[in-house]
C-alpha positions, -999 to +999 in steps of 0.1 A: -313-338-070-277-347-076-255-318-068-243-301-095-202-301-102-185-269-106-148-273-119-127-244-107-099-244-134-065-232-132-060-222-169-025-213-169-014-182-191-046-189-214-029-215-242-035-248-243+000-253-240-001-245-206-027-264-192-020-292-165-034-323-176-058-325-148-066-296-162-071-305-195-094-336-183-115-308-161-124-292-193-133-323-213-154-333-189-174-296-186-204-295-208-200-254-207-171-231-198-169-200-182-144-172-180-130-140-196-133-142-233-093-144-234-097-174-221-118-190-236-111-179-269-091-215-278-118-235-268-149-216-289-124-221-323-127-256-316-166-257-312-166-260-270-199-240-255-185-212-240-200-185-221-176-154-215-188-141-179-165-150-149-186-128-125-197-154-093-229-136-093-238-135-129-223-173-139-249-186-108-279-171-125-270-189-155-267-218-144-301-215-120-317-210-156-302-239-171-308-272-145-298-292-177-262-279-168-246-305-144-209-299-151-190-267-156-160-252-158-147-216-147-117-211-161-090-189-140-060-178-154-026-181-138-034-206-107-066-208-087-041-199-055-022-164-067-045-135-070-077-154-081-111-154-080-112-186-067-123-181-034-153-160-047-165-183-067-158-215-045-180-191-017-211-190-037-213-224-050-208-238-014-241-253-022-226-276-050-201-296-057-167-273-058-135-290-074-104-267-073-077-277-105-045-260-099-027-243-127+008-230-138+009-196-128+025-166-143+053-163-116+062-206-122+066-201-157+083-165-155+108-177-137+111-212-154+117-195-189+145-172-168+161-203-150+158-182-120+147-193-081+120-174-065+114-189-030+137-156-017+114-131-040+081-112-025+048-113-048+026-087-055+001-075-076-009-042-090-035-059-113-068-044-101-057-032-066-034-009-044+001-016-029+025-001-013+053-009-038+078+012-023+071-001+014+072-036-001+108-025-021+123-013+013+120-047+025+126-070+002+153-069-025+133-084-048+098-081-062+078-098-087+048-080-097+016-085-119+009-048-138-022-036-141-042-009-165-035+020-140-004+001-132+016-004-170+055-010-167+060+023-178+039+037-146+053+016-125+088+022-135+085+064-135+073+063-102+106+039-089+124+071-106+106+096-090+114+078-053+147+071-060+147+038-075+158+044-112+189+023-108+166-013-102+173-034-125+139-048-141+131-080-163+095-077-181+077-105-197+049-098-222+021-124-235+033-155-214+032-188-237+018-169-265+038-166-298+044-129-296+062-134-257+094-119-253+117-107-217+131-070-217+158-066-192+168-030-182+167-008-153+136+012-142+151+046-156+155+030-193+117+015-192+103+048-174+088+057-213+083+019-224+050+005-239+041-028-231+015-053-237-014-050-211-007-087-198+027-081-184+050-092-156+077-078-140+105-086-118+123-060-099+153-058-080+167-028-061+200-018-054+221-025-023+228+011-016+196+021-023+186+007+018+165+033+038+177+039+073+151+023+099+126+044+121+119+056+143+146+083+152+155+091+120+192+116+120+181+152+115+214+149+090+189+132+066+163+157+056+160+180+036+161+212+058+153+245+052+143+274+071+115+258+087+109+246+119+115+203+125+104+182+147+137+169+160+149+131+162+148+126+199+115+141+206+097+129+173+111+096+186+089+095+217+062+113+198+059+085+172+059+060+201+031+074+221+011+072+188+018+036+187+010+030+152-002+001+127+005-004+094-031+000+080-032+036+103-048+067+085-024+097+100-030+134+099+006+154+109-011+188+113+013+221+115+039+188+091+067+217+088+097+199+070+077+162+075+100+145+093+067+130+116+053+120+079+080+106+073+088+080+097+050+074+103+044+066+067+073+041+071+062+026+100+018+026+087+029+015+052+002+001+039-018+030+054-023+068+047-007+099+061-022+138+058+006+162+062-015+193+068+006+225+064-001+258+045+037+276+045+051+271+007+088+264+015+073+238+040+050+217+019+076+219-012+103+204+018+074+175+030+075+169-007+114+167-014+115+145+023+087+120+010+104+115-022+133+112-011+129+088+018+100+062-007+075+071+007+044+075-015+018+072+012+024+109+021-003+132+008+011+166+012-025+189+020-020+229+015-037+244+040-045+255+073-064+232+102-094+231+107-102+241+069-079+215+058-089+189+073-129+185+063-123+165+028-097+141+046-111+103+057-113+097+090-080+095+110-068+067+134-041+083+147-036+124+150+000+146+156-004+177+158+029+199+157+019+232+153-018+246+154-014+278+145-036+291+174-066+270+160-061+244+184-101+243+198-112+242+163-085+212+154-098+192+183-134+201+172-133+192+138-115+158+145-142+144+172-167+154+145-147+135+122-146+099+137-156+078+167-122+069+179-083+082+172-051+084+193-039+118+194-007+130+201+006+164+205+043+185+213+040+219+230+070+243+236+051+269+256+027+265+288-003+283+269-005+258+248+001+229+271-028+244+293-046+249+262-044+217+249-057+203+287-083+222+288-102+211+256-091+176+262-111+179+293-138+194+277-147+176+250-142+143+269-109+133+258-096+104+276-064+083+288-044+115+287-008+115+293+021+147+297+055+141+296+084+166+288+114+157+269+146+179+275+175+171+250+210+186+253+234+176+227+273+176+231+288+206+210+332+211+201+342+250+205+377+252+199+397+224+223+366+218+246+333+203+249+301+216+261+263+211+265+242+225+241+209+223+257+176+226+237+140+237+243+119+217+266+088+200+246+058+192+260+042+159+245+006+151+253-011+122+244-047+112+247-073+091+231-111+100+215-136+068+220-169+081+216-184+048+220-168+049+253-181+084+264-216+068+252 
């Protein structure tokens, strides 16, 4: 039997007014069309067999109980290329005959209708799935975005506030080539409390001092200290490198103290996930202050004490530990129950822990350990003359869990 043709249709915003011509022919030539009922909604008025389902799954059973069907239509708003289903779709009808028709999408006509270039501008969506927004922010100056349900303007723009942001400026579009469109320019501050339609755009743009400083080594000058003790900049410099981590990591910073490691490891794993695990008040209300301020809403500050804390937390990939509180046999416990492989690092400041810290490595099978000490001494002014301010030696020990490799 002839194969059947599936036409996999670009539909624009979802008016006939933005339809491609090819696309226009793909849908003449369909004896049904599929797609959410938005779409199709122009196409039932004028007497067009519709069927609203857009679901790869469910649309292939219906055609499997219609053979009569030869030629179809799925219609995909926006273009087939930019956030779509396409590739679902085009996947389970590998069996047929797949024609892709590309469409105008939301970010062509947003920024048509602006008389605005976007080569320079980064695009994301928040339409259904998670970003890192604020990563994406720190490095581009400029973001278009597709909103979501969970995602609204208003959302969106409250949490820009909360992480510093309120003075981006912010252009939204509402119901794209439908009568009732309109552009609100403003910055995230004035549209923190603004309703908008539920198919909305939105294109921010941050401002120039607004920059982050990079990682790692972050200046001690920059957080927000308090009485509680910090990893400092040199030595949470070599700690961050002998974790050597990706930008998908899951990170636990057990003992977090003021979150400096938190910090510049959520910068670094940005689209990943990072645990700082730390039970004094003062100290998880400063990782708080220090996330905020710094944009980074991957930090998930967890009151508590290790090992406790740590049994509703997913797995980790990588592991600092800064401070164990003298649960360090329990941490290491818990963690190998935890997950089949991690990269651990850990600072010491005294020899019982460093011989501590050895000895369960050792015995729960730990391997590819490494000890190095870092000694920093700083150049202080008193009065006309200059001296050497020396600090505590610190002890960092790094080592890697592979239980696959122990099997």
């Amino acid at each position: 039997m002839k194969q059947r043709r599936i036409y996999l249709v670009g539909a624009g915003m979802g008016t006939l007014l933005s339809l491609t011509g090819q696309a226009k022919q793909a849908i003449e030539e369909s004896e049904i069309l599929f797609g959410a009922a938005r779409l199709l909604a122009p196409y039932q008025e004028l007497g067009r067999c519709v069927e609203p389902i857009y679901q790869a799954g469910k649309i292939a059973e219906y055609l499997d109980a219609h053979p009569d069907i030869r030629t179809a239509a799925v219609l995909l708003s926006g273009d087939i290329g930019f956030y779509s289903g396409a590739k679902q779709l085009a996947d389970a009808f590998k069996n047929e005959e797949v024609v892709g028709i590309p469409g105008i999408s939301s970010v062509q006509y947003f920024f048509a209708k602006l008389q605005l270039p976007w080569e320079s501008v980064h695009l994301m969506s928040l339409h259904g799935r998670e970003q890192n927004l604020l990563a994406a922010l720190r490095r581009h100056p400029k973001i278009f975005l597709l909103t979501g349900t969970d995602h609204s303007v208003n959302v969106i723009c409250g949490m820009l506030c909360r992480y510093g942001y309120g003075q981006a400026k912010i252009v939204v579009g509402e119901n794209l080539s439908y009568p009732e469109e309109r552009f609100l320019h403003g910055t995230a501050k004035e549209f923190a409390r603004l309703e908008t339609a539920p198919l909305s755009v939105m294109l921010i743009e941050r401002a120039e001092d607004s920059e982050h400083p990079a990682v790692p080594g972050i200046d001690d000058r920059e957080f927000i200290r308090g009485k509680v003790p910090m990893t400092k900049s040199e030595v949470r410099s070599v700690s961050i490198s002998k974790l050597r981590l990706c930008r998908n990591d899951v990170v636990y910073d057990i003992g977090a103290g003021t979150g400096s490691v938190s910090v510049e490891a959520a910068l670094i794993a940005e689209q990943g996930q990072v645990y700082a695990v730390e039970y004094q008040p003062e100290a998880v209300s400063l990782i708080r202050q220090n996330a905020e301020k710094f944009g980074c809403s991957n930090v998930h500050v967890v009151k508590g004490k290790a090992p406790e804390a740590l049994e509703p937390l997913p797995p980790p990939t990588r592991v600092f530990i800064g401070g164990s509180s003298g649960n360090l046999q329990g941490i290491f416990r818990c963690l190998t129950e935890k997950t089949g492989f991690f990269r651990l690092v850990l600072n010491a400041v005294t020899l019982e822990t460093l011989q501590g810290a050895v000895t369960y490595l050792e015995q729960l099978g730990f391997s590819d350990t490494e000890i190095v000490q870092v000694a920093v001494t700083d150049l202080k002014t008193v009065g006309k003359y200059h001296m050497m301010d020396a600090k505590n030696p610190v002890f960092i020990v790094k080592s890697v869990w592979n239980k696959k490799e122990e099997m």
